[in-house]
N, C-alpha and C positions, 0 to 999 in steps of 0.2 A: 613430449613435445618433439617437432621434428624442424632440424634446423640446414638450411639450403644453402649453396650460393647458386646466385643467378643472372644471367645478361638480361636485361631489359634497356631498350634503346640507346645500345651500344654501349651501359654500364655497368660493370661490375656490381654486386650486392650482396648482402647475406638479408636473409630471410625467415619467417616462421610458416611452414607448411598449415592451414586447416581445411580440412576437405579437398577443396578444389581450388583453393583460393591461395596466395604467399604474398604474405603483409609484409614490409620492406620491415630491416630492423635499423633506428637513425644511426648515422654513424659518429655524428656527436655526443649522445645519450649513450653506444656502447660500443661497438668496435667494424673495421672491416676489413679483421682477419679472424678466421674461424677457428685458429688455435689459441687465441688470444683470447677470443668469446669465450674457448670450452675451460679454457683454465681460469678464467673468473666465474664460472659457470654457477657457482655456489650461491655466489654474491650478486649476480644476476636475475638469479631467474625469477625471483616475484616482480622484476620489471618485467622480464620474458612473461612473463604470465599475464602482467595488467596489460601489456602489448597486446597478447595474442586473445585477451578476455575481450578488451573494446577497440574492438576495430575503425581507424581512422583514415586508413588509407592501405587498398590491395588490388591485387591484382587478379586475373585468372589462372592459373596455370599453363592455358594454351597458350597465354600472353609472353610468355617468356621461354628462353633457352637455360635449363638446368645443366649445371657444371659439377663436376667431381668435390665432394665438397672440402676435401684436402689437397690440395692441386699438386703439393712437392713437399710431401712428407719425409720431413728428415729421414726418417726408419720408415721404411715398409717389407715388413717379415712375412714371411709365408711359412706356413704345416705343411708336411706332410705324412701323408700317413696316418690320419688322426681318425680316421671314421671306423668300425669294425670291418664292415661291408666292403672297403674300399679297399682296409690293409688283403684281406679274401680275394678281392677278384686281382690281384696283383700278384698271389702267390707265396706273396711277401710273410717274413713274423710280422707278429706284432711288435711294436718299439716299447721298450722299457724307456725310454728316454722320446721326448720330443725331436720330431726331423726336423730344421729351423730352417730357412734360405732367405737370401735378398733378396725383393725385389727391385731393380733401381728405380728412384722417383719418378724418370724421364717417362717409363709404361704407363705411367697412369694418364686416361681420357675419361671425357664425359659421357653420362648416361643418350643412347640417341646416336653418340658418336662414332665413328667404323671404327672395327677392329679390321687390322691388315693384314693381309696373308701374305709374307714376306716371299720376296724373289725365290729364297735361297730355300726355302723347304714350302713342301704342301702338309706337313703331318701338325695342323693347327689346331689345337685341342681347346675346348671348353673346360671350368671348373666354378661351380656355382658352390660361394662360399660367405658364409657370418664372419663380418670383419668387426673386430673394436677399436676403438678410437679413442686414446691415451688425451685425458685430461690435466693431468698433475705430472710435474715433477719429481719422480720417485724413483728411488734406490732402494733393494733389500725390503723389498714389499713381503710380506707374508699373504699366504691365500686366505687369510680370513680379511685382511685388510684393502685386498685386490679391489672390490669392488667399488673403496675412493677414489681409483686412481682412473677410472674409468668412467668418459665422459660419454660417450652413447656406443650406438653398434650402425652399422652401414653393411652393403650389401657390395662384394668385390669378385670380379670373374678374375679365377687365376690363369689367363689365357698361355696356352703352351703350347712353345713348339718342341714335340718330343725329340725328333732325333737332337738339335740342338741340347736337350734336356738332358740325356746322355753323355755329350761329347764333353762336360766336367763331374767331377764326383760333387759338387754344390750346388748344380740345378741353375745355377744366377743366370747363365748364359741363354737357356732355352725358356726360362720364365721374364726374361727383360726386356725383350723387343717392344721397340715403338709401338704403342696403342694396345695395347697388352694387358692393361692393369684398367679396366672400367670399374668404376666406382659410384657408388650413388644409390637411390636418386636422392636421398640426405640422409641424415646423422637424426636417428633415434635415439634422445636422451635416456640413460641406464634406468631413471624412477619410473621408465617407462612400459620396460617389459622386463620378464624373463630370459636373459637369452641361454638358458641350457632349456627349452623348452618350445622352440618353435621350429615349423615344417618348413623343409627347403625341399622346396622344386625348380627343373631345370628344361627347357621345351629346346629343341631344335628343331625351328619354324615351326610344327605344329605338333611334333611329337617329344613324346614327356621323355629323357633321356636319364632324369634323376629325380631323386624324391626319398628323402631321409628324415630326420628330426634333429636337432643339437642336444639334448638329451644323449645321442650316441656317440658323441666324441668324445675318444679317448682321453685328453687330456684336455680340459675345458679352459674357461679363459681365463680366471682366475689364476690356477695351473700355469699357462704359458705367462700370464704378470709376472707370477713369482718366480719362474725360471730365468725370463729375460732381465729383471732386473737385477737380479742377484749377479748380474755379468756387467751391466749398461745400464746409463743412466736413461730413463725414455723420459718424453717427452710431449708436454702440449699436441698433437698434431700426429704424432707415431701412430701408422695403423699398423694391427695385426692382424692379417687372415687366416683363420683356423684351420683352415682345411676341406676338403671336398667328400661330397659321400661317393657312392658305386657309380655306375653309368657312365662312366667316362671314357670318349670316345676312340680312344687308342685299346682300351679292352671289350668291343664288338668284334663279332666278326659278322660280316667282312667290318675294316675298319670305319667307325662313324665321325670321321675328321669335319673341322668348318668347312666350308669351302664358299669362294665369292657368290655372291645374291641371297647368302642364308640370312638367318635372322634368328640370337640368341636371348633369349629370356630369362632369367633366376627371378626367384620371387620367394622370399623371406616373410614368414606371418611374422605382422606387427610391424613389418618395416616397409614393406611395398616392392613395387618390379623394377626390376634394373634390364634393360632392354638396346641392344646394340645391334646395329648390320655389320656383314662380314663383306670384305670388298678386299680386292687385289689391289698389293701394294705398289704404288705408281712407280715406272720408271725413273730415277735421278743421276743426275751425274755425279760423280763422284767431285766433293771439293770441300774445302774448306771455307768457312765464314767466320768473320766475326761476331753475326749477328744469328740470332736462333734462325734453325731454317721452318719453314712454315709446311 
């Protein structure tokens, strides 16, 4: 099952993906918040299912604006170094331990939506990555039990800006900029697929820059459940992104960085294309608000 949030006629929604089509879900009969959904998700889903079997009322998908479908994930964690291929063209060992980093909520944008190339550097990197998406509330998970805890997988570009990525030994700084964290296009429930088993490919504008399996990651998802929780409590709504395969654009040469008018692709078997323009980040004044700036 694949489960969305979406604008239609200037309202908020969660949804069921089929085909081509996203059947509104009531929000009297079940929720509309998507953390709220994934952690009753047990208890739901044969409504999800009679929902999504007889259809009453939908939409097209051209009909609508698809949104990130965690907007401000308590926790969003990021890998590194998790692919074979990837630790290789880096130079790097391989980790005995998992590389962990934050990424702050505030990066995450929707599928469709620009990523910015910030004033302050041009070195804007791609990272086409299998993210999971924490159902339950759980501590001190074991890897056999990982797989309750986990409510679907989603599809997350860990957009980067390298030198910034550098200038702390935790990464946070060069992985958090505004518009940074695309997410989407929904949440693939876990009875759904495999995910140590499906191909990740990566296009800048028309050329394939990546292309791996989740089967190669070194530490799988399971793996990073049980590592993080054994530290933190996660949570409903916590995404974790696993990590990226080779291709990544600060390792071409000459360097194959975003840059304004491109156009980023990922596309995850099983789960679908996550698809964003690159655009130069607007001039602002520098100021303080009370209120979110737009």
């Amino acid at each position: 099952m694949k489960l969305a949030r979406f604008l239609h006629s200037g309202k908020e929604q969660l949804g069921i993906v089929k085909e081509q089509q996203i059947i509104p879900i009531p929000v009297a009969d079940f929720s509309d918040s998507m953390p709220d959904l994934l952690c009753r998700l047990d208890e739901l889903k044969p409504r999800l299912e009679q929902l999504e079997n007889n259809i009453q009322e939908s939409l097209n998908l051209d009909q609508v604006v698809l949104l990130a479908p965690i907007p401000q994930p308590e926790k969003f964690i990021g890998v590194g170094l998790n692919y074979a291929d990837h630790v290789a063209e880096t130079g790097l060992e391989t980790p005995e331990f998992p590389t962990l980093f934050n990424k702050q909520s505030s990066c995450v944008t929707d599928p469709g939506a620009p990523i910015y190339r910030p004033n302050i550097s041009d070195k804007l990197d791609y990272e086409g990555e299998l993210a999971l998406v924490i159902g339950q509330y759980c501590r001190n998970v074991s890897e056999a039990d990982a797989p309750r805890a986990i409510a679907g997988y989603t599809i997350v570009n860990d957009v980067s800006v390298r030198d910034w990525q550098i200038k702390s030994p935790t990464w946070t700084l060069g992985k958090s900029f505004d518009s940074h964290g695309p997410m989407g296009p929904w949440i693939v429930t876990s009875d759904s697929l495999d995910p140590h088993n499906l191909e990740l490919r990566t296009w800048l504008n028309d050329e394939l820059r990546q292309h791996s399996n989740t089967r190669n990651l070194i530490f799988d998802c399971y793996q990073l459940v049980a590592t993080l929780s054994s530290v933190c409590t996660l949570k409903p709504g916590d995404v974790i992104a696993t990590g990226t395969c080779s291709g990544v654009g600060v390792k071409m040469k000459p360097r194959g960085y975003m840059k304004p008018g491109d156009q980023v692709t990922i596309e995850i078997e099983g789960i679908g294309r996550l698809t964003n323009p690159v655009r130069q980040e607007p001039e602002r004044n520098s100021f303080i608000s009370k209120h979110p700036l737009s």
